[in-house]
N, C-alpha and C positions, 0 to 999 in steps of 0.2 A: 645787275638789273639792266636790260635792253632800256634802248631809246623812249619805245613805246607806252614801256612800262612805267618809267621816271616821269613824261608828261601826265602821264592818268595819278601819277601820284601828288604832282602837282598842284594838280585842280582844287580851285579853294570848295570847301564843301558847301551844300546848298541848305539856306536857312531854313529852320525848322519850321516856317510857314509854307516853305515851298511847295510840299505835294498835294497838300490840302486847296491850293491856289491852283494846283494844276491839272486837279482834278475835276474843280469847279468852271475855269473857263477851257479845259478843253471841252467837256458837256456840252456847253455852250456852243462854241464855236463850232460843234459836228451839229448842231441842231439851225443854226442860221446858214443857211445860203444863200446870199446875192443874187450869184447867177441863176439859178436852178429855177427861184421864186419870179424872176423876172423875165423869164424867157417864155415867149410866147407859146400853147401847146399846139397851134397850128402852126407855125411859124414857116416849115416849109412852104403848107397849101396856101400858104398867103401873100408869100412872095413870090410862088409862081402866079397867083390868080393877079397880082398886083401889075407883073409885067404884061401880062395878058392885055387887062386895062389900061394901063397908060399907053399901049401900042396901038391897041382901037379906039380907044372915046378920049384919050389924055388924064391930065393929073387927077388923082384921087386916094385919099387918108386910106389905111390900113384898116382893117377890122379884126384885129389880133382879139385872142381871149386866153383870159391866165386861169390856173389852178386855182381855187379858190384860197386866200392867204389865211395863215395862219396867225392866231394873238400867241404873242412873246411878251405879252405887258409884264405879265409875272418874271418873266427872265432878263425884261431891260433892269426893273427894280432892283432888282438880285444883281446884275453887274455891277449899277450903279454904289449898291451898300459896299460889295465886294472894293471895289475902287478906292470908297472910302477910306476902306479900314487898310488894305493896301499900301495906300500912298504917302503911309507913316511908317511903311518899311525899310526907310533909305532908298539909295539909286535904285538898286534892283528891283524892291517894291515898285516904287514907281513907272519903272519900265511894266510890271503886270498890271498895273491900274491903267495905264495908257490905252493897255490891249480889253481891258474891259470892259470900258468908257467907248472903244471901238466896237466890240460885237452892241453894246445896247443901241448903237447906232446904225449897225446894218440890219439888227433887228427891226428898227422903225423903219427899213427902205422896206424889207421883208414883209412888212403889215402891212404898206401901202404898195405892195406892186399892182399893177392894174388898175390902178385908182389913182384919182388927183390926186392925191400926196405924195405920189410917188419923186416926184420931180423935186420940190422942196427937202424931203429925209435924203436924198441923195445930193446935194445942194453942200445940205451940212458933212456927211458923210464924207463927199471929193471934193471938199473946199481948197483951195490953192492954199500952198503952206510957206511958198517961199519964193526967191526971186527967177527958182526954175522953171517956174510957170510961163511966165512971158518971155524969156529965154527960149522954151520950147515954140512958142507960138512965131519965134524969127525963123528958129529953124524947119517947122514944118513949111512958111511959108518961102522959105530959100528952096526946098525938095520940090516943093508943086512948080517953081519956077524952070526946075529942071526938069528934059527933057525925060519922058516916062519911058526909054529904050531899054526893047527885053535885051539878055542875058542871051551868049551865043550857046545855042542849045536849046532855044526855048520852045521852037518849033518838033521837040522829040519828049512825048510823054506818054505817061503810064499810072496807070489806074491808082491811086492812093489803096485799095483795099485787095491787090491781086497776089495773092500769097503762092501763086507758083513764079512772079516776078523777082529775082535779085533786089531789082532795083526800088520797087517799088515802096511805099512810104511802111506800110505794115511788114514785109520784108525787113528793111534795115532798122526799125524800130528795134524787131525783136532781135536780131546780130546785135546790133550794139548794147540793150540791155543784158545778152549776155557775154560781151565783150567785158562787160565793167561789173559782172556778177551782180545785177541787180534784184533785189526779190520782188518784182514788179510783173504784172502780166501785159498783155498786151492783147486789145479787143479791140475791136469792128464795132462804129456807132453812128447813127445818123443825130449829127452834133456839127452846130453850123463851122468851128473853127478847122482847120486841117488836126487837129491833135490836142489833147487836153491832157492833163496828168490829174488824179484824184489817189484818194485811197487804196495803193496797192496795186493800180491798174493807172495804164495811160491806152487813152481811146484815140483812133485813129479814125478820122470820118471815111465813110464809105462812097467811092463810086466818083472820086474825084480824079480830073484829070491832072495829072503835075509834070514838074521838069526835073531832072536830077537836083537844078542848085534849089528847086520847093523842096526835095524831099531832105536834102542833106539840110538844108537851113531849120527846116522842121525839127528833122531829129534832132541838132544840136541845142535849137530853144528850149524842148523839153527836157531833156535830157541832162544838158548842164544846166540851165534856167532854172527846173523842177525836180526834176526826177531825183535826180543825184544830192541835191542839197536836202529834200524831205528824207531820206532815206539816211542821210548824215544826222538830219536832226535828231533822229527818233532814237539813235544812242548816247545821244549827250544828255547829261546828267538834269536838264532844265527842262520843262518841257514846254518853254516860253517858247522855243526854238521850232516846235514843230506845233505850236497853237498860233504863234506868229506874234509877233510884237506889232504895235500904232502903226499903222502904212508898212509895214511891214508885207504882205502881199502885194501893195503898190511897186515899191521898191525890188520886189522880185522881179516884176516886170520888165523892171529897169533893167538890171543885172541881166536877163535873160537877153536882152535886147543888146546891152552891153556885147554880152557874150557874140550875138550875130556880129555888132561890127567889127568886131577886136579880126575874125575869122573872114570879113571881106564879105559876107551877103548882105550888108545894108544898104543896096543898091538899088538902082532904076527902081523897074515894078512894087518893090517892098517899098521903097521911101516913099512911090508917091500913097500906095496905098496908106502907110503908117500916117500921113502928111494929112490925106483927107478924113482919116479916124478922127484925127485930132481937131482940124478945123469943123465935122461935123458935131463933136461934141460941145466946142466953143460955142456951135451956133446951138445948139437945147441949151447950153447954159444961160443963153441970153433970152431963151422965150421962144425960137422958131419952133415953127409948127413942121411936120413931117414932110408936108410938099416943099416949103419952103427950102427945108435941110436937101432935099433931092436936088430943088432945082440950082443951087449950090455948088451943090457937088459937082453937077451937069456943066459946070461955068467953069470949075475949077480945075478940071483935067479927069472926071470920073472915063472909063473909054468906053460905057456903055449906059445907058439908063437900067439894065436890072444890076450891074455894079452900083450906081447910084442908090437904087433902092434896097440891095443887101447893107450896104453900108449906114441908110438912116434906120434901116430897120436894127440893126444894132445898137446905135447910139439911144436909139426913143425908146427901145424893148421897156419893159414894166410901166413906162409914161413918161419917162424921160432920167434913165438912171446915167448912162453917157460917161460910162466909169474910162472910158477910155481917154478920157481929160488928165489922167493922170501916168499915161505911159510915157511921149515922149520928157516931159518933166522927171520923170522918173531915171529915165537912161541920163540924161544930164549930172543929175544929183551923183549917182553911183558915177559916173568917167569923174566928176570933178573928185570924186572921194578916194577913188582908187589913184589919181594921179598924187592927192597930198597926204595921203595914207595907206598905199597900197598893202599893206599888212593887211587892211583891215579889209582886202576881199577875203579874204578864209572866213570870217564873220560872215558875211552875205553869201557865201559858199554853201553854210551849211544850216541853211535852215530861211525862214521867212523872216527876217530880219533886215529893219528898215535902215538908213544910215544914221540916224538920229539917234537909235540904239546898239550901234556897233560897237562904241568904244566900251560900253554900258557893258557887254557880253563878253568881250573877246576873250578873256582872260578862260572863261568853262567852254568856248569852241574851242582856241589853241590848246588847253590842257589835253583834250581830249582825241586832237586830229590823229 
């Protein structure tokens, strides 16, 4: 019997509750979106018309409008009973009750995007969990201290969506997915991030200008951060792994983010940008209004005011979701984890999987690597 074959025989088997769990909150979980529910459907014409305004008359609130939201009451209920009965299933159970007790909760950001509630379901939703929260808040504010110098090379770019370009971000996206034989496709979208990974596809935003270390830093965040770990999930025997566990998405972040510094792009332009994510979202947690968070920004090292205003328009998107309070917290958690447990990045490897649930897992990821 090969190597491969002895760990796959190893793998303890998955309790007789499990598919019936995994059918239920993965449902779930493809029916709630976060992001999707709270992103503005003008978002671009608004941030152009915004900069437009603040260059001729001065400061002035966004007029964003969302899709109209959807009721999930019926399916928070249903996590909630799920959870219940759940968390009388031992560690593992409890590990799926955690995650179910999480989709009812993005459910209620999902209800309230657009609307004052939103800022509150999201409150509870990105609540600080631990003592990497204000840990992160030293270190964004040590990167905004530093000086924001490009990367030599920064002055030579190319289009993120030019597919007769090598170099260019859609270019190496698709070489390296199929460097690594991924079954993932790779499309063109007007999508405010540089690259997003979803369902079988990672989107590449369109019509951006970039630098080699944006496009290589990109590919590697997706790629090893998303790409590659949902695609490990989705053959392991659990399908907690590729529904995600509690913060478990949070913590991907992390891991992703990991991944850039471990490789040397955590630097200048990215920290301060990651620096002022983070400090904008502190400031929606504590109540600022949108000019407010701009004019913030503008004090803090933003290098431009529609910089300033792409960035609060993130953080405020649905009314104040500001999920970005949990990234650098998030890289913290995963480096302190990997240095007192580095086994346990194969866990965070392969699938959405938060640190709090790694030890809880490792055993059906390693069996299975």
């Amino acid at each position: 019997m090969g190597r491969r074959a002895r760990a796959r025989a190893a793998a303890p088997a998955a309790p007789a509750w499990v598919p019936d769990a995994d059918r239920l909150l993965g449902a779930a979980a493809r029916r709630v979106r976060v992001v999707g529910a709270n992103t503005p459907v003008n978002l671009g014409e608004e941030l152009a018309r915004l900069a437009d305004a603040w260059e001729r008359r001065g400061a002035e609130p966004p007029r964003f409008t969302y899709a109209p939201a959807q009721d999930h009451g019926e399916l928070r209920r249903a996590m909630e009973t799920a959870a219940e009965r759940l968390e009388r299933q031992g560690e593992l159970g409890a590990v799926y009750a955690g995650r179910a007790r999480e989709i009812a909760a993005e459910a209620a950001v999902c209800e309230a995007a657009g609307g004052p509630g939103c800022w509150a379901a999201a409150r509870r939703r990105y609540a600080a969990r631990d003592g990497f929260d204000e840990r992160a808040d030293a270190l964004a504010a040590a990167w905004l201290e530093e000086p924001a110098e490009a990367a030599p090379g920064d002055g030579e770019r190319v289009r993120s969506d030019d597919e007769r370009a090598p170099g260019s971000l859609v270019s190496r996206m698709r070489r390296e997915i199929g460097a690594q034989r991924l079954p993932l496709r790779v499309v063109i979208a007007d999508i405010a991030p540089l690259a997003a990974t979803g369902d079988g596809v990672i989107q590449v935003a369109r019509g951006r200008m970039l630098t080699h270390d944006d496009v290589e830093r990109t590919v590697l965040h997706e790629i090893e951060g998303h790409a590659a770990p949902s695609v490990r999930a989705a053959a392991l025997p659990l399908g907690i792994f590729a529904i995600g566990t509690a913060h478990g998405g949070d913590d991907q972040e992390g891991w992703a983010l990991a991944r850039e510094r471990a490789a040397g792009y955590l630097t200048g332009l990215r920290r301060t940008e990651l620096g002022l994510r983070h400090l904008a979202a502190r400031s929606v947690e504590r109540g600022a209004g949108f000019v407010e968070t701009v004019r913030l920004l503008e004090a803090r090292g933003a290098r431009s005011a529609r910089d300033a205003l792409r960035i609060a328009a993130r953080v405020h998107r649905g009314g104040g979701l500001a999920r970005e309070v949990v990234y650098l917290p998030a890289l913290l958690r995963v480096e302190a984890m990997l240095l007192a447990q580095p086994a346990l990045g194969q866990v965070l490897a392969s699938g959405r999987v938060a640190v709090g649930a790694a030890a809880s897992l490792s055993s059906w990821a390693t069996a299975s690597s």
